[in-house]
C-alpha positions in Angstrom: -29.8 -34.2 34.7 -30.3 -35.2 31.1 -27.1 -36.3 29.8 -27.9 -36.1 25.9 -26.0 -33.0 23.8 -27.7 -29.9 23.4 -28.5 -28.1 20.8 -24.9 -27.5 19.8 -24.9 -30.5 17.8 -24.5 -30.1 13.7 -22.5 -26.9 14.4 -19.0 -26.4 12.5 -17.6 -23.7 15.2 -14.9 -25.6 17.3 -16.1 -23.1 19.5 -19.4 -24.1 20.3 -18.7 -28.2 19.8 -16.5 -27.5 22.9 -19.9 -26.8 25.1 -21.6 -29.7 23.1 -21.1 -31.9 26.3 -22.4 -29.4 28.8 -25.3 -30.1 30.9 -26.5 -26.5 29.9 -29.1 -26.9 27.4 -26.9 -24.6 24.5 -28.9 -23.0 21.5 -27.0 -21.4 18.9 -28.0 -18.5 17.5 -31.0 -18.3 15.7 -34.7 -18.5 15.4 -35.2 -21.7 17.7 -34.0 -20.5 20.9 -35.3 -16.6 20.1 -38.5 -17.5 19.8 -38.5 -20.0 22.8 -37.3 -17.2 25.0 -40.6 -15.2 23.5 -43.0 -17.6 23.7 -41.7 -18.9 27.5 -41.3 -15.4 28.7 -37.8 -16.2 29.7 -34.4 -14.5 30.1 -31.5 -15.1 27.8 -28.4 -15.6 29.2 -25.9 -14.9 26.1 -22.6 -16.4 26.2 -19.8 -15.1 23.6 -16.2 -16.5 23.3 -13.7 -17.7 21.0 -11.7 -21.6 21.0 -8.5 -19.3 21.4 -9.9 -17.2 24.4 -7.8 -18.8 27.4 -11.0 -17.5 30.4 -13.4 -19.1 28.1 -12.0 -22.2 28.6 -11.4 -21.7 32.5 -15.0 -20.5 32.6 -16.4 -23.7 30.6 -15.0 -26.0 32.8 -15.8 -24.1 35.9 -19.2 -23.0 35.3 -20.6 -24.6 31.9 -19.8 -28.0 33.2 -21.2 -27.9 36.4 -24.7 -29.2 37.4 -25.7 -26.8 39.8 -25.4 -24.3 37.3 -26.9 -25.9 34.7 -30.0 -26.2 36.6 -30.6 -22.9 37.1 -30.2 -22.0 33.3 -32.4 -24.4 32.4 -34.8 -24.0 34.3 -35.2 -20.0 34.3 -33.6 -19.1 31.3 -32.9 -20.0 27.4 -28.4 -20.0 27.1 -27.3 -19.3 23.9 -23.6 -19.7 22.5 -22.2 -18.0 20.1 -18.4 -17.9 18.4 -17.7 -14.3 17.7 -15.2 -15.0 14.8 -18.4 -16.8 13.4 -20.7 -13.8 14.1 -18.9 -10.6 14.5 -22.5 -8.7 13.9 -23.7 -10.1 17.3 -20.4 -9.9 19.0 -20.3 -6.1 17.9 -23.8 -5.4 19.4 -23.5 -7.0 22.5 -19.4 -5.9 23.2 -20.3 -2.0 22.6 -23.7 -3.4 25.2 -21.2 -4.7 28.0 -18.6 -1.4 27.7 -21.5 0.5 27.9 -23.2 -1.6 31.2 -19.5 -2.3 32.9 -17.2 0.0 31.0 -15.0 -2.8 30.4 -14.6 -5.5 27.2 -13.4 -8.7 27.2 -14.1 -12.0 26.7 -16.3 -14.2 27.8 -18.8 -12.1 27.4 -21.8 -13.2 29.4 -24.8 -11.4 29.2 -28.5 -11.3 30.2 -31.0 -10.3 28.0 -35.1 -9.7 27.3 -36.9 -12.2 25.6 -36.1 -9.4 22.8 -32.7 -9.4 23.1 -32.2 -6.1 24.7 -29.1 -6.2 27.4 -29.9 -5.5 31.1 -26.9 -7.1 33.0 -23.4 -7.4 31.7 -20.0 -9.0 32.9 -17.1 -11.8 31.2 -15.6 -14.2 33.3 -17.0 -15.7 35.9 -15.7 -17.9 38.5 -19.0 -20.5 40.6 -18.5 -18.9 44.0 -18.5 -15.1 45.1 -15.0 -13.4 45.6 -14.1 -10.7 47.6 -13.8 -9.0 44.5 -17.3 -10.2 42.7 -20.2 -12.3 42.9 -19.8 -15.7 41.4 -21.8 -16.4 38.6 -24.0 -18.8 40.6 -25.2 -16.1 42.6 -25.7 -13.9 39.9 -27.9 -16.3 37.6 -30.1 -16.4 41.2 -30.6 -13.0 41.7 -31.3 -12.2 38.1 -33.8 -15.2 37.7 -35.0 -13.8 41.0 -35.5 -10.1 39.6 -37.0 -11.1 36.6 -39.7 -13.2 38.0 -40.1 -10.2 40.6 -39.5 -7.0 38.8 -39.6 -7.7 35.1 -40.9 -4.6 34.0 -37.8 -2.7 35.3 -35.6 -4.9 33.8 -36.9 -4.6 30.4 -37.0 -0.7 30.6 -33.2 -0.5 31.7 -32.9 -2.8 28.8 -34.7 -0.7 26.4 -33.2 2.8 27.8 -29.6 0.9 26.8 -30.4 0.1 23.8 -31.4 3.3 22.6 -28.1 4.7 24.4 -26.2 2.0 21.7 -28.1 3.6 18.8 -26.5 6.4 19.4 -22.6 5.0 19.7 -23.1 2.2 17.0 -25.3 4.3 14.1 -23.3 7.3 14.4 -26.5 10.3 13.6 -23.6 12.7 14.7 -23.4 16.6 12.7 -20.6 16.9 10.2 -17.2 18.4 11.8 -14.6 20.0 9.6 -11.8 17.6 9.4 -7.9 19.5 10.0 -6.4 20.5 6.9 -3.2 18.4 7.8 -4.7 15.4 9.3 -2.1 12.9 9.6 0.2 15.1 11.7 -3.0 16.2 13.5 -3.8 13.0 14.8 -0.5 11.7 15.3 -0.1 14.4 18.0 -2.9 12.9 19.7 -1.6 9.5 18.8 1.5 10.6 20.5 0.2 11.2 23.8 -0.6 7.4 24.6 3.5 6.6 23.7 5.6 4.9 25.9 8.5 6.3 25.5 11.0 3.4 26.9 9.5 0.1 25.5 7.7 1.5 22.7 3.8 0.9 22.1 1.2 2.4 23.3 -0.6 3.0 27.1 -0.1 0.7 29.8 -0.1 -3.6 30.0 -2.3 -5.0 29.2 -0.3 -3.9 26.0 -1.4 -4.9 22.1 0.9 -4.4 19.5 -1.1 -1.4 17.9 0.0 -1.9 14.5 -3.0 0.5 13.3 -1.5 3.4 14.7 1.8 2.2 13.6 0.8 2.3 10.2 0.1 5.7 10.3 3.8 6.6 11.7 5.0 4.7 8.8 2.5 6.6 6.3 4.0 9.7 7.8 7.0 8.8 7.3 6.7 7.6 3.9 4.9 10.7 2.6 8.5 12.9 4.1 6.8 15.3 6.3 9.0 17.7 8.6 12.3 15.7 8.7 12.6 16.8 12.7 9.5 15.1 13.2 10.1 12.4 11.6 13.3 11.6 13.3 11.1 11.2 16.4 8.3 9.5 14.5 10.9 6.9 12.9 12.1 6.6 16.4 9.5 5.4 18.2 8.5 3.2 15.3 11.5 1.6 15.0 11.7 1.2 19.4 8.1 -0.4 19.1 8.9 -3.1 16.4 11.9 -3.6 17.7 11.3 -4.4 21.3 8.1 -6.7 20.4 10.3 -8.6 18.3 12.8 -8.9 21.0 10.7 -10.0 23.7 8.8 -13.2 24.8 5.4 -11.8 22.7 7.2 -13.2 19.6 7.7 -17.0 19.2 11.5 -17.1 18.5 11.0 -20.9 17.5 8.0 -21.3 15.4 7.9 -16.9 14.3 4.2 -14.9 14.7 3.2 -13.1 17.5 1.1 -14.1 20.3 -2.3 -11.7 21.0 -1.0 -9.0 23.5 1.6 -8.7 26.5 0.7 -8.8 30.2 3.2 -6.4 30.8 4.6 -2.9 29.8 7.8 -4.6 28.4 6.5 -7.1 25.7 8.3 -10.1 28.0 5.3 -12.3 29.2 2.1 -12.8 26.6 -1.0 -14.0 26.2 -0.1 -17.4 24.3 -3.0 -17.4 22.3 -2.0 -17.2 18.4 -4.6 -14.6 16.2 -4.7 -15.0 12.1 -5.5 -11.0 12.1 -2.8 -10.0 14.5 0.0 -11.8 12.6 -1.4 -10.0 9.2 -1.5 -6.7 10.2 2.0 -7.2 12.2 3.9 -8.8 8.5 2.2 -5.6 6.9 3.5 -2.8 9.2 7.1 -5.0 9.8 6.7 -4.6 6.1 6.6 -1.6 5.6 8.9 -0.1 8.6 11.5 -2.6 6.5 11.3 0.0 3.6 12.1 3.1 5.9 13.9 1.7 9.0 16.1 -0.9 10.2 15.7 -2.8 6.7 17.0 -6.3 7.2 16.1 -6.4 10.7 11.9 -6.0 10.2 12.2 -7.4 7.1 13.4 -10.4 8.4 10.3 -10.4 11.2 7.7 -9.8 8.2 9.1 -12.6 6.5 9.1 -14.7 10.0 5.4 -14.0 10.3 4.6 -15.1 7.0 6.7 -18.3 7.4 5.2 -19.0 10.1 1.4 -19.3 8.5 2.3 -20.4 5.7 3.5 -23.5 7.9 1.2 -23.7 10.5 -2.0 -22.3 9.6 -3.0 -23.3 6.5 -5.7 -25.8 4.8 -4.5 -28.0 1.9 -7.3 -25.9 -0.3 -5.2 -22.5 0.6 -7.8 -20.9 3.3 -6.0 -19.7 6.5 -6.9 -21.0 9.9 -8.2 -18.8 12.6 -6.1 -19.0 15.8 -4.2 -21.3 17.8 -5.1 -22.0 21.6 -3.3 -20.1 24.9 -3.3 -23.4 26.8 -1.9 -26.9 26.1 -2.5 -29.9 28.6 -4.6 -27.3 30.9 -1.7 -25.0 31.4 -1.4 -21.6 29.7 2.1 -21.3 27.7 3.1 -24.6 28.2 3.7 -25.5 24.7 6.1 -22.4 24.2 7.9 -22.1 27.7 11.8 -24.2 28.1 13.9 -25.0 30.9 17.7 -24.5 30.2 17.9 -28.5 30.5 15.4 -29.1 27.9 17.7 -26.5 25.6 21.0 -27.9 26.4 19.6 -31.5 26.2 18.6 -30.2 22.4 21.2 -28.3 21.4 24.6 -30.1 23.6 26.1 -28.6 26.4 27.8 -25.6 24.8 25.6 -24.4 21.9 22.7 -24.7 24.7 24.5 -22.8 27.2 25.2 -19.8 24.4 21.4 -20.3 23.1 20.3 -19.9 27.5 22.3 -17.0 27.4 21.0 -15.0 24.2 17.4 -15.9 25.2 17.8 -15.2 28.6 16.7 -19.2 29.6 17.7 -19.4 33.5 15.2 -21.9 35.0 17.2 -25.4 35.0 13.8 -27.7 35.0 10.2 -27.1 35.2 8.8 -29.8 37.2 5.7 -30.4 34.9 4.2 -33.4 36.9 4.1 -31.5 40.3 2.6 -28.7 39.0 -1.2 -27.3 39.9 -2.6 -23.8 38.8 -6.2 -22.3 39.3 -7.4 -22.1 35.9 -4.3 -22.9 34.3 -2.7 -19.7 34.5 0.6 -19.2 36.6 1.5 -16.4 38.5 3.2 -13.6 36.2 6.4 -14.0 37.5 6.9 -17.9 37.2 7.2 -17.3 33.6 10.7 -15.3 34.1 13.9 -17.6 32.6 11.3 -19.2 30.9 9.8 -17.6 28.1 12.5 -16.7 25.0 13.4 -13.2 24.2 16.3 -11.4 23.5 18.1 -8.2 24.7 19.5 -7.0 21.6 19.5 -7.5 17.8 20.4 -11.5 17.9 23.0 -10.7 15.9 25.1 -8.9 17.9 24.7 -11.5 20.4 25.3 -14.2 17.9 28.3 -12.1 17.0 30.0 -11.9 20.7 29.9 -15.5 20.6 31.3 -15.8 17.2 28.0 -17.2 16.0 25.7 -16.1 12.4 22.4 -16.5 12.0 22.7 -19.7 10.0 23.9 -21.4 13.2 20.7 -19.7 15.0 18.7 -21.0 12.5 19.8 -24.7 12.9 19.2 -24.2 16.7 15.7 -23.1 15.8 15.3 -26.1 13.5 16.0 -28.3 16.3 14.3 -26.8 18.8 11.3 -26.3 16.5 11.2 -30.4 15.6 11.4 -31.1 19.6 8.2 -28.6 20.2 6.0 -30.4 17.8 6.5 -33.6 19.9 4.5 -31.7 22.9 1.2 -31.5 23.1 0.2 -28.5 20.7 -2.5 -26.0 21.9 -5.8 -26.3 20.1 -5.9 -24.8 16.6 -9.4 -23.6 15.6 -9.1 -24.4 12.1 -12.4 -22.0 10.2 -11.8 -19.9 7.9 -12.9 -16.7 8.4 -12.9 -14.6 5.0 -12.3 -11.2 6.7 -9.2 -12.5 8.2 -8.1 -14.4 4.8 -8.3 -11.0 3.4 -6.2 -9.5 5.9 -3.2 -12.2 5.4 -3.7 -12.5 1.7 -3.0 -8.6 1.8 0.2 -8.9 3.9 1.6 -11.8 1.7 1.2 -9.6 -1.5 3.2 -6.9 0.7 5.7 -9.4 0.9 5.9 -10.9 -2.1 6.6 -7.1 -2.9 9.2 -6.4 -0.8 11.1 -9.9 -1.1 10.1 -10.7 -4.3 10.0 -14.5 -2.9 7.2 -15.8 -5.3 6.0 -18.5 -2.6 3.9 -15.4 -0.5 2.3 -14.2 -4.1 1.4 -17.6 -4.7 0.2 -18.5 -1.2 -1.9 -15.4 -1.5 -3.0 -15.9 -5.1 -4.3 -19.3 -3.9 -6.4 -17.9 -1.0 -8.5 -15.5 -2.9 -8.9 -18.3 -5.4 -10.6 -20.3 -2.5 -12.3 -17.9 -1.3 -13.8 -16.9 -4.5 -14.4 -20.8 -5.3 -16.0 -21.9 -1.6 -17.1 -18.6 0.0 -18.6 -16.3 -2.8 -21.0 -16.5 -5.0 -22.5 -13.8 -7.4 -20.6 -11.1 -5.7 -21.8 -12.3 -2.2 -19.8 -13.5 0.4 -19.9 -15.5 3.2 -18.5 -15.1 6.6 -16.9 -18.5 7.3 -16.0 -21.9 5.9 -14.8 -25.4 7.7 -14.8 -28.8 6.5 -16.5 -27.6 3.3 -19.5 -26.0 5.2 -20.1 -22.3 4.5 -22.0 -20.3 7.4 -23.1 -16.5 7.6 -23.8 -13.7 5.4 -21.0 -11.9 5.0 -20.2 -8.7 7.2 -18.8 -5.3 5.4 -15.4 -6.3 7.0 -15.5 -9.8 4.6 -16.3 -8.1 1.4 -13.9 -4.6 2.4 -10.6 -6.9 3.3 -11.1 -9.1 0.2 -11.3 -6.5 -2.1 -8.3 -4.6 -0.5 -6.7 -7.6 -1.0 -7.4 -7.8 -4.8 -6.3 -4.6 -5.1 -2.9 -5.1 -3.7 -2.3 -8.4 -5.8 -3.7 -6.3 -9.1 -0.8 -4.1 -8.1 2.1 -6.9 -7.6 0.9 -8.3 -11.6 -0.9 -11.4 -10.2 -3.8 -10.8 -13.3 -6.3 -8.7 -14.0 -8.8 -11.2 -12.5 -7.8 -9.7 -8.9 -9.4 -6.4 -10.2 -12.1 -7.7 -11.7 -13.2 -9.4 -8.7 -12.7 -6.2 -6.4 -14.3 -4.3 -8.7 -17.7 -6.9 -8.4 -17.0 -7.0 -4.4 -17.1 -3.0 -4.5 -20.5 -2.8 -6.0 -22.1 -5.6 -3.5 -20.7 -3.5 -0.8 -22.9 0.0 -2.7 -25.8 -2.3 -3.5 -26.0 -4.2 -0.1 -24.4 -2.5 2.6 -24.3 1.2 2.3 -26.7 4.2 3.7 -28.4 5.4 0.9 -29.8 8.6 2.9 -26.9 9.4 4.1 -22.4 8.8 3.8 -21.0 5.2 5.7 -21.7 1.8 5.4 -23.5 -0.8 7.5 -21.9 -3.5 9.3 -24.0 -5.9 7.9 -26.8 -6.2 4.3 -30.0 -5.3 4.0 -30.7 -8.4 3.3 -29.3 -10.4 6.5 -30.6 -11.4 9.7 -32.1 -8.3 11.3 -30.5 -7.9 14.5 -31.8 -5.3 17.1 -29.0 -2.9 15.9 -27.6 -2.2 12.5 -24.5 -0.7 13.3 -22.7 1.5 11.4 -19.6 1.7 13.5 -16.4 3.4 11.7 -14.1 2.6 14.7 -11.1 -0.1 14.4 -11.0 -2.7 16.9 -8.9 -5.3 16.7 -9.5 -5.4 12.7 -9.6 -1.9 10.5 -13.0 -0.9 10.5 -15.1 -1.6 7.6 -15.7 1.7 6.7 -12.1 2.4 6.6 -11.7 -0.2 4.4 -14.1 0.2 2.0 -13.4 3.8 2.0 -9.6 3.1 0.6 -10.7 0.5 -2.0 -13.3 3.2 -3.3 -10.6 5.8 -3.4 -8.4 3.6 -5.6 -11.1 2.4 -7.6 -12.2 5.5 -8.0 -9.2 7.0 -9.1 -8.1 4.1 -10.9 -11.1 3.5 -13.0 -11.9 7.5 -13.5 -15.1 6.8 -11.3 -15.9 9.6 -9.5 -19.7 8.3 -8.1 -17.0 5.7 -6.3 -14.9 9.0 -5.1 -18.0 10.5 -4.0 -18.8 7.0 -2.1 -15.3 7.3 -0.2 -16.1 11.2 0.5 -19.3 10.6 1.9 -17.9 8.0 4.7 -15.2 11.1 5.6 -17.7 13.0 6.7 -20.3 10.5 7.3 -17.8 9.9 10.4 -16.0 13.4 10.7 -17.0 13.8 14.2 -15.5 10.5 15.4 -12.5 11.1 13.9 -12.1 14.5 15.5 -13.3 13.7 19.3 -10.7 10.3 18.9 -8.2 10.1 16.4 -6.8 7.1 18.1 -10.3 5.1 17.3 -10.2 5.6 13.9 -6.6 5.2 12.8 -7.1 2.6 9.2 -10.2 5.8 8.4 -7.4 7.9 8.6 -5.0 6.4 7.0 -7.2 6.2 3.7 -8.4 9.7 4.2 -4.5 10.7 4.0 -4.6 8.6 0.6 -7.5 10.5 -0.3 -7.2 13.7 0.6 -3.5 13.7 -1.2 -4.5 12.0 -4.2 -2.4 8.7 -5.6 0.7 8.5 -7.5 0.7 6.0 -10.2 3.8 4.6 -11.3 3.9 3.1 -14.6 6.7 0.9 -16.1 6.1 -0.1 -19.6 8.3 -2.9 -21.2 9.8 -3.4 -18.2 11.7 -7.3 -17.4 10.4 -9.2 -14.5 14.1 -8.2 -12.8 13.3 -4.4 -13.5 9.2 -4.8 -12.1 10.7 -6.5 -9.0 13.0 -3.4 -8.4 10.3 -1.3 -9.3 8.0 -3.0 -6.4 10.2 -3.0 -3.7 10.7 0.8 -3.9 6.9 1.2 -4.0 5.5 3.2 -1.2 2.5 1.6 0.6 -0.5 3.6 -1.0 1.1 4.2 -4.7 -0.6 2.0 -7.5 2.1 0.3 -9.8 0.5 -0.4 -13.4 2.0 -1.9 -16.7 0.8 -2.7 -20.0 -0.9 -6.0 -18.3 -3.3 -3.1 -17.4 -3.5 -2.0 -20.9 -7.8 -1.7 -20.1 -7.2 0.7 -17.2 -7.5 4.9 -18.4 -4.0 5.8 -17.0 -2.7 3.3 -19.6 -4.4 5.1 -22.5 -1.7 6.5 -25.2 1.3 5.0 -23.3 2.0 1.5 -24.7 2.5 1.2 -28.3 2.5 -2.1 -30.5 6.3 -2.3 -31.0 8.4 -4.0 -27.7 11.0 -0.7 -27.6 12.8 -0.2 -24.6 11.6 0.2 -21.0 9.6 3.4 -19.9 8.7 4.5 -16.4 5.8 7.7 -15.8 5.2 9.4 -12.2 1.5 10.3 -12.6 -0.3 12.3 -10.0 -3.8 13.6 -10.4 -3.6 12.3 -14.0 -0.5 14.7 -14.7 2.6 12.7 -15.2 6.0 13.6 -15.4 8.3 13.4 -17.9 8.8 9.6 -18.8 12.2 8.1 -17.6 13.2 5.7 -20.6 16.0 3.0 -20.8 16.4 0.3 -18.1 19.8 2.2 -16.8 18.2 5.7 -16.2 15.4 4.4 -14.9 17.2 2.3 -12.0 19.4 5.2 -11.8 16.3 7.3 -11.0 15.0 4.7 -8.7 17.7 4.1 -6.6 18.3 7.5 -5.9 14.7 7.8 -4.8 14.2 4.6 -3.5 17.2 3.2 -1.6 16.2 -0.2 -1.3 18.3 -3.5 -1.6 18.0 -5.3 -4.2 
């Protein structure tokens, strides 16, 4: 077996540079290998995974390292690798091809494919061998090496026939439905039905946090709909947040959340670490803090935010992707303690209460004579030791006559001994989608805090971005070690702008605007259907893959669609442009039957419909202090706009600032019909805190 690298080599993804070593002859994605496998007649096997994905790893060392395998790939088909944080256009293709095939996601995926690209067998992990339960993936690349040399035809018509079944899921050529009048409530009694009552969340383990749907509980909430409802609504918000904050999901040392639960009760995760969970999890914490449980979620959001700030970011302000499951070939190791480790740390009695609180049983872990398959222990070995709490810590920190300033030095420690293990692998590209997701959660927090370092973290991203990623309006998909790769998706230019809009509104500058206003019009120009309402997933101009989906649904990210359709909507209102109001109506209906057949698909579309549907309320402070603009923020309800004269350009702003500095004046504007102006700094937090009953 040749032992040179593959075709892997000169690739950024640290990803694909872990296969560079394999004896499989890897192609990336492109031209090279898709025209080998035309010209050879051959097979592609398609392989798609993340650095993060814990049975990608498991599966590389059992099956992409192995020269038995290898042989048959090389020899009968052409492999290709690809990171699907790098190309989310293929990875969407190909995971809607192995739900359809299987009727199950996940990754790996590894799939089998014609010469052009259609998909006729589908699976993720495999082990070498056959299982009682399935064949291993030896016997699999024989029989389908086998078929193809023996019934080619066949294969290529079952690859063709589920092709044009994906057309059908991924374009969306579905009639208009009328949308309920009320359709917030509507959906969340749909919504509802998937509730787990006891632990909060939604369905059965595995169980993801679901902060989507969450944020349309809190949008309920914050728009005061029937106030019986809502008691039940603000209940099972508050139970959800709660109870993921208070189990092992949550890294009580070093704050974020790891990617999902392997149970119904939140107490064992997957350890892997995701950019885009953590910011959609600080923005719904975020804004629970303003309706519920105030200190508490704050505190979580703020947690989050530490946490990346710290951990996951470049000097040059980009965000890293994700940080690994495993550490030294063990799942969780990095994040699991034995009660002697803690009391070794802490002393004797601080230790004990610390075991107590966090529920820390297991008095060693006998690293050395340890052995699992794969990595991964048994469920229950990780009981005693994985932190989490039973209560609010400070109840427990209370019974012990403890604060959270002494927690917080027990942290600090703990924290300093952690970094002296082996850390899991941090995947360390920047992925301009995700940016835009976290730069959008830190100007939530700089608005609810009013802690300048999250304004300025975020203020610092998009400056990157805009600097190493964009250029004349376009975008590109990812970034590492100075190397920009990809055209960018719908997803990179939607999250970016969304996340202008929401610094526009905390007073980082008019440039934030500016810059989502030049995003918004790539995203007309290059990505939408001009026949008909929606938006592509990917340009006109980019690669042309054998689907050009128009998917509205959210997946582990909002959908595009939903995305773009709420920066339209406040662009729209805010720039008295109603062809972008149009735009944002056209995607509602574009996509009215999805959101009617499965609410729970679709819940960021929603969402901005809500904001659409409704209309926006401006609130306008002019001559307002920076104390009186920070009160004014953390009052502000999710989907309001908050101008001042710093947006003197804007029409809302027209007649309402005058040249003399007089005292302060705050407007309520709906539909372009404002109320009548509050004036005087004591009225007006008068009026505020009455409405708003935040802390200051």
């Amino acid at each position: 077996m040749n032992k040179k690298n593959n075709h892997l080599e000169g690739e950024t993804s640290p990803y694909l540079l872990e296969h560079l070593k394999n004896p499989i002859d890897w192609y990336p994605w492109g031209e090279e290998a898709l025209q080998k496998a035309k010209k050879e007649n051959k097979p592609i096997f398609l392989s798609v995974g993340y650095s993060a994905c814990h049975w990608c790893l498991v599966m590389e060392k059992e099956c992409f390292n192995d020269i038995e395998i290898a042989k048959e790939l090389n020899q009968y088909f052409v492999s290709i690798k690809v990171d699907r944080e790098e190309r989310p256009d293929i990875d969407d293709i190909y995971m809607t091809s192995l739900q359809s095939i299987t009727g199950q996601g996940g990754w790996p995926m590894s799939l089998f494919l014609t010469p052009e690209c259609e998909p006729f067998f589908a699976g993720t992990y495999f082990s070498k061998f056959d299982t009682p339960q399935r064949p291993g993936f030896l016997a699999v690349i024989r029989s389908l090496s086998k078929a193809w040399q023996s019934n080619e035809k066949s294969l290529r018509t079952k690859g063709q026939s589920i092709i044009e079944s994906l057309k059908k899921i991924m374009i969306q050529d579905l009639p208009e439905s009328p949308l309920p009048p009320d359709i917030l409530n509507w959906s969340l009694e749909i919504i509802d039905q998937e509730i787990d009552a006891s632990d909060g969340g939604f369905g059965k383990a595995p169980k993801f946090p679901g902060s989507l749907k969450l944020d349309l509980y809190s949008e309920y909430l914050h728009q005061g709909y029937d106030q019986r409802k809502s008691d039940r609504i603000s209940h099972h918000l508050d139970l959800t947040l709660t109870k993921m904050a208070l189990g092992g999901i949550y890294d009580h040392v070093g704050g974020g959340f790891h990617r999902y639960s392997t149970d119904d009760i939140w107490l064992v995760p997957h350890f892997e670490k995701m950019l885009y969970d953590n910011a959609l999890l600080a923005k719904t914490y975020f804004e629970a803090s303003q309706l519920i449980n105030h200190s508490f979620h704050l505190r979580i959001g703020k947690e989050i935010c530490d946490y990346v700030l710290a951990e996951m970011v470049h000097e040059q302000g980009g965000f890293f992707s994700t940080t690994c499951a495993d550490s030294e070939s063990i799942e969780g190791k990095f994040f699991l303690w034995s009660k002697q480790e803690v009391e070794k740390t802490l002393g004797k009695k601080d230790g004990e209460i610390f075991c107590k609180i966090f529920q820390i049983i297991d008095p060693h872990i006998p690293w050395e004579n340890i052995s699992f398959r794969g990595g991964t222990p048994p469920h229950d070995w990780f009981y005693g030791k994985v932190l989490h709490l039973k209560r609010d810590l400070k109840e427990d920190l209370k019974e012990h006559n403890k604060t959270l300033d002494d927690f917080y030095l027990w942290r600090k420690k703990l924290f300093d001994i952690r970094k002296k293990r082996v850390a899991p692998l941090r995947d360390e590209k920047v992925l301009t989608s995700w940016n835009g997701l976290m730069s959008t959660a830190l100007a939530k927090a700089y608005r609810v805090t009013g802690e300048k370092k999250y304004l300025e973290a975020a203020v610092k991203n998009i400056n990157f971005i805009w600097k190493s990623l964009q250029e004349n309006g376009r975008l590109k998909s990812s970034w590492k070690d100075g190397i920009t790769k990809h055209n960018g998706t719908l997803e990179d230019y939607a999250n970016v702008a969304m996340a202008c809009m929401e610094l526009q509104k905390v007073g980082a500058g008019p440039v934030f605007l500016e810059r989502a206003k030049i995003l918004t019009k790539s995203c007309v120009t290059y990505f939408s259907d001009q026949n008909k309402g929606g938006f592509f997933y990917t340009a006109h101009d980019s690669e042309n893959l054998i689907i050009r989906s128009k998917n509205p649904y959210d997946n582990s990210v909002p959908g595009g669609n939903g995305q773009i359709a709420g920066v339209l909507t406040r662009l729209g209102h805010l720039l008295r442009r109603p062809d972008y109001l149009r735009k944002a109506k056209a995607i509602f209906q574009e996509f009215s039957s999805p959101i009617v057949q499965s609410p729970h698909g679709l819940p960021a579309l929603i969402r901005e419909y809500s904001l659409f549907d409704n209309g926006p309320i401006e609130v306008i402070l002019i001559n307002g202090d920076e104390k009186l603009k920070t009160l004014i923020l953390k009052g502000l309800r999710p989907q309001e706009y908050f101008l001042t004269e710093d947006d003197a350009n804007l029409p809302s702003l027209k007649d309402k600032i005058s040249d003399e500095k007089n005292e302060p004046v705050l407007y309520l504007c709906s539909q372009g019909i404002c109320q009548n102006p509050i004036k005087g700094e004591v009225k007006i937090r008068e009026k505020w805190k009455k409405f708003r009953p935040l802390q200051e």
